[in-house]
N, CA and C of each residue as an Amber inpcrd file, in Angstrom:
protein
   177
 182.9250000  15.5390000 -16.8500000 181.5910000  14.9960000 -16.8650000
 181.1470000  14.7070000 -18.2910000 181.9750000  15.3380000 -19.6720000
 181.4540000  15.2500000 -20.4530000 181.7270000  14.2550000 -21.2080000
 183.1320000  13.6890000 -20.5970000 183.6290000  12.5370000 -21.1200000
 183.4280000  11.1340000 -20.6220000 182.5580000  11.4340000 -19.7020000
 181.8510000  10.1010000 -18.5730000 180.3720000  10.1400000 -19.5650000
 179.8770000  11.0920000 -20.0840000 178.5800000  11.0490000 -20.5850000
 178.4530000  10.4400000 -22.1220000 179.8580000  11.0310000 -22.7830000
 180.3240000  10.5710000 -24.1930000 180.3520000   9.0040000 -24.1440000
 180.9200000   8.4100000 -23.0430000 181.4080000   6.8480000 -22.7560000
 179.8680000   6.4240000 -22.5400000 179.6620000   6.8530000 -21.6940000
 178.0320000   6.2240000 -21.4510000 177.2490000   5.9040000 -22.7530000
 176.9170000   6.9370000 -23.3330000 176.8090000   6.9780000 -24.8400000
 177.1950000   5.8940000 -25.4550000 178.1770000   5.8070000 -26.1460000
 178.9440000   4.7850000 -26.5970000 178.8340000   3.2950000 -25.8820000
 178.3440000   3.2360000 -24.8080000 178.0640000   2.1420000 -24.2680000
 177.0880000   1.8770000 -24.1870000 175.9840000   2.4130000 -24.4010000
 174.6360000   2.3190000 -24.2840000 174.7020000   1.8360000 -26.4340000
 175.0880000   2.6040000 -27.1130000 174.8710000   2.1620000 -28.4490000
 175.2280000   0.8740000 -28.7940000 176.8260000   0.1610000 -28.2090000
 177.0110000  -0.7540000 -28.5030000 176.3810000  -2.0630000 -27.7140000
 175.7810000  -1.4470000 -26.4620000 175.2660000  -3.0820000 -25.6260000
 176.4120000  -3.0400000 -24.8050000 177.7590000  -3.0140000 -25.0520000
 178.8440000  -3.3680000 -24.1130000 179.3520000  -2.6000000 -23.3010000
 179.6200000  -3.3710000 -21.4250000 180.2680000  -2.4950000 -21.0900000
 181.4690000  -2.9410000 -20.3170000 182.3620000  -1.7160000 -20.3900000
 183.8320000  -2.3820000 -20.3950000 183.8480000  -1.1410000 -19.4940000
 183.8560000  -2.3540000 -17.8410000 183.3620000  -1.6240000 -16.6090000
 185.0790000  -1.0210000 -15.8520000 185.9730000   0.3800000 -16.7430000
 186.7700000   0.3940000 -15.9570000 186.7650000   1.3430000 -14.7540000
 187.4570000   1.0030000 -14.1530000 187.5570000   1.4640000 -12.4820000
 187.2620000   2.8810000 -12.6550000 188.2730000   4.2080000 -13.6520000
 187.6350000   5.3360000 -13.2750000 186.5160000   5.3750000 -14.0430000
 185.7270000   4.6620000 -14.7360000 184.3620000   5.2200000 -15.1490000
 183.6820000   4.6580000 -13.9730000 183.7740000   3.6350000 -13.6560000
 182.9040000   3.6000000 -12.3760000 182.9540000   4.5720000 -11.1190000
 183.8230000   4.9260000 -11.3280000 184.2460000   6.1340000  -9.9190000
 183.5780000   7.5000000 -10.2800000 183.7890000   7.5210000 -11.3470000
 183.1980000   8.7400000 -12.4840000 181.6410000   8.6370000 -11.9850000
 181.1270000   7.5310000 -12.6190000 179.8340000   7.6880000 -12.3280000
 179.2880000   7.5170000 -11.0290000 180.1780000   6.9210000 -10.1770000
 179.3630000   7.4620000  -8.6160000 179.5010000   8.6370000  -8.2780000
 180.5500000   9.2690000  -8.5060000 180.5830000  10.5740000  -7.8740000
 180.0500000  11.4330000  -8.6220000 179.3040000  11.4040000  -9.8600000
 178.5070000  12.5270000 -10.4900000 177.3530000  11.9220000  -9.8780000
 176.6180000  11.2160000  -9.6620000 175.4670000  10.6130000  -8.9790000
 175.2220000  11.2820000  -7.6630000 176.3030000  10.9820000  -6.9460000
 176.6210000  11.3830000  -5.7450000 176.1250000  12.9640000  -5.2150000
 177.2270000  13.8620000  -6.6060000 177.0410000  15.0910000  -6.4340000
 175.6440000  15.5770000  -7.2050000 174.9100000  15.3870000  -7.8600000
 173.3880000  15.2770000  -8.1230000 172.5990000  15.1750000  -7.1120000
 172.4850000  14.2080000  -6.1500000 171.8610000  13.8830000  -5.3630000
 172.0720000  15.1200000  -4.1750000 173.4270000  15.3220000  -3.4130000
 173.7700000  16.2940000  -2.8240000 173.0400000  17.6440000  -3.0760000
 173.3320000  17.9840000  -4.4370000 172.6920000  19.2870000  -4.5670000
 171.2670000  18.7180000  -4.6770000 170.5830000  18.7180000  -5.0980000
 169.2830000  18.0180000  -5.2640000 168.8020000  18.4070000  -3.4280000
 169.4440000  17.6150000  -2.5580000 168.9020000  17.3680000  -1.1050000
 168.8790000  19.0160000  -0.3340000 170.4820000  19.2670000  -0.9680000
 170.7940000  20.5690000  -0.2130000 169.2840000  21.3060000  -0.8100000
 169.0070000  21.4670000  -2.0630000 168.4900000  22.6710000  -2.5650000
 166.8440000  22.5570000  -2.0530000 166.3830000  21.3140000  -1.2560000
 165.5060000  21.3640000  -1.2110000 165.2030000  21.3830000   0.5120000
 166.6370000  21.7610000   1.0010000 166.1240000  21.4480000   2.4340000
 165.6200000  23.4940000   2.9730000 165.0880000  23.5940000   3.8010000
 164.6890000  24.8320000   3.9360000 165.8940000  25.4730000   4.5040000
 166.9930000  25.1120000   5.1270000 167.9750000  25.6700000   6.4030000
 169.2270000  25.8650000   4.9130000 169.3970000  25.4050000   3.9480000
 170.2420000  25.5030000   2.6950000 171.4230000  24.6780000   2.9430000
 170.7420000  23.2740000   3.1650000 171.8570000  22.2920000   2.9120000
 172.3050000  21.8910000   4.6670000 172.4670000  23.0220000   5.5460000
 173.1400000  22.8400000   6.9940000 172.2190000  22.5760000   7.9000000
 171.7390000  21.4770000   8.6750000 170.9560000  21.6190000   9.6990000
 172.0240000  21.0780000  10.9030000 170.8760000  21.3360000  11.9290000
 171.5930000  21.2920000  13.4000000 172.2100000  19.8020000  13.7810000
 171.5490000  18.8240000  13.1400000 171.7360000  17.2980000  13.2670000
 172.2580000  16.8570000  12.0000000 173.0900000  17.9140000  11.5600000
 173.9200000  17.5710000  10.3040000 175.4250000  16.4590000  10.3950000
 175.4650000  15.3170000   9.7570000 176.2670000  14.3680000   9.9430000
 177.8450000  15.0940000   9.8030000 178.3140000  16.1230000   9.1480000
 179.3890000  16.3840000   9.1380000 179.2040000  18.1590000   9.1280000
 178.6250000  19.0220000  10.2830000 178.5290000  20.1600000  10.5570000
 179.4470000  21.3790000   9.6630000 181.1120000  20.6100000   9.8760000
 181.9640000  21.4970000   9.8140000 182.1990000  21.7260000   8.1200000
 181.6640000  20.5400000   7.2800000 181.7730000  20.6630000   5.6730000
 181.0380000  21.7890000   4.9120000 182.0880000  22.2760000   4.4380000
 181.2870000  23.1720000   3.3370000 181.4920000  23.5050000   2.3520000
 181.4880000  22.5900000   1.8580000 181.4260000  21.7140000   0.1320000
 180.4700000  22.1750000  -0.6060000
């Protein structure tokens, strides 16, 4: 993560971005997992409810 944040950096200073495949993958899936915890931490049941799209995950 720290080397997706260093690049970001560096891309944000120069203006340019040199969109390769794992930084883009990089940055969805830290997004991804932000959001996840974020949802889990705010649901009251801790992430699992009864009408949960994938019950059996426990990620």
């Amino acid at each position: 993560m720290a080397v997706l944040l260093h690049t970001v950096c560096l891309t944000i200073r120069s203006q340019t971005l040199a969109a390769e495949p794992c930084l883009v993958v990089g940055l969805i899936a830290g997004i991804r997992k932000v959001l996840v915890v974020t949802a889990e931490a705010e649901s009251p049941s801790g992430g699992m409810s009864k009408g949960s799209i994938c019950p059996s995950w426990r990620g």
